[in-house]
C-alpha positions in Angstrom: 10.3 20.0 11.6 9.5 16.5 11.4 8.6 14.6 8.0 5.2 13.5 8.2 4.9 10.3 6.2 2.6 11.0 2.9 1.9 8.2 0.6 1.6 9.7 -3.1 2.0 6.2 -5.1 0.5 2.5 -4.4 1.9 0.1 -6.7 1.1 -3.7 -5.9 3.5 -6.5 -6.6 4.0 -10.1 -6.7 2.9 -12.1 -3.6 0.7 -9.7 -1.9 3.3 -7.5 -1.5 3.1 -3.3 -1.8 4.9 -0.6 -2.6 4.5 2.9 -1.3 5.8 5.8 -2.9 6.0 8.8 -0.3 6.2 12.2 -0.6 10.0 12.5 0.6 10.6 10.3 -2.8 11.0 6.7 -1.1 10.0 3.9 -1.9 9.1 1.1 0.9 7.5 -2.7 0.2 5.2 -3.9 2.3 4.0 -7.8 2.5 0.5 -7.5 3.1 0.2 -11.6 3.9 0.4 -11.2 7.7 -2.6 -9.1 7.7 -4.9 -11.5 4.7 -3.6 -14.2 7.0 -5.1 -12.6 10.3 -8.5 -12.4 9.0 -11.1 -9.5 9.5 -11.1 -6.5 7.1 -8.0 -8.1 4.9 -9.5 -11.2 4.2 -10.9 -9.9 1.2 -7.6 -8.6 -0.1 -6.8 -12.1 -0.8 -8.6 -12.4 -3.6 -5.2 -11.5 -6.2 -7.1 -9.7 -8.6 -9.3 -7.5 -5.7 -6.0 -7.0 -4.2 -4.3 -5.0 -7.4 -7.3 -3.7 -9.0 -8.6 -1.7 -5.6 -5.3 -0.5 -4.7 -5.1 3.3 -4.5 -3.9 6.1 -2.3 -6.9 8.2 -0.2 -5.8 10.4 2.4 -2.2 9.9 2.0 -2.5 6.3 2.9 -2.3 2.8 0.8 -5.4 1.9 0.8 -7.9 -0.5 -1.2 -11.2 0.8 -2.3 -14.2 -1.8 -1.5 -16.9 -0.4 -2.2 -14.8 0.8 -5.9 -16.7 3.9 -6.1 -13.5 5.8 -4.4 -15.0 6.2 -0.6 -13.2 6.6 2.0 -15.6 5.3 4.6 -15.9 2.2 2.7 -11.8 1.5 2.4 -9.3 -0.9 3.9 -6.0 1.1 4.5 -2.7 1.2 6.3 -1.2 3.7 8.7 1.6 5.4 6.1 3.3 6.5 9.7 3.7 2.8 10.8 4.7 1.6 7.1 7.2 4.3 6.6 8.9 2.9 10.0 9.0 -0.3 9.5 8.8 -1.4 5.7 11.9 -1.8 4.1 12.7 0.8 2.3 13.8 -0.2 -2.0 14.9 1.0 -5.1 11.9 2.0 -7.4 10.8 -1.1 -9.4 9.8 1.0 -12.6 13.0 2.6 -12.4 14.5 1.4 -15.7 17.3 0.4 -13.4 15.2 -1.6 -11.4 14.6 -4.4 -14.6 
């Protein structure tokens, strides 16, 4: 059976950068400046304080809430299929470890 990529965690870091905690207990950073760069729907995410204060999971996905009352219609979020393929995968950073 194939893993189906299932975000559980959304933890944002410095830069515009993500990580995604997923159900098979991985960890994967994203850098969301390529897509704030390109405009659209992720402009708004470049606003640094928008961009860690509305960062949850819905669905499964990383996603940021827009409207902040927690709707999914009203979201900006990523594929976890896509980021679980092609983020690199990390060590946890609140792993005591990590520090």
């Amino acid at each position: 059976m194939e893993y189906l990529p299932c975000v559980v965690q959304a933890l944002a870091g410095d830069d515009f950068t993500v990580y995604a905690y997923f159900s098979d207990g991985s960890v994967r950073r994203a850098d969301i400046k390529p897509l704030i760069e390109q405009g659209g729907v992720f402009a708004q995410l470049s606003d640094e304080d928008f961009f860690s204060s509305r960062l949850t999971v819905m669905n499964g996905a990383v996603a940021w809430d827009v409207a902040g009352n927690h709707d999914e219609t009203s979201c900006v979020d990523l594929d976890p299929w896509n980021m679980y393929e092609t983020c690199e995968c990390v060590a946890d950073p609140l792993a005591e470890d990590a520090a």
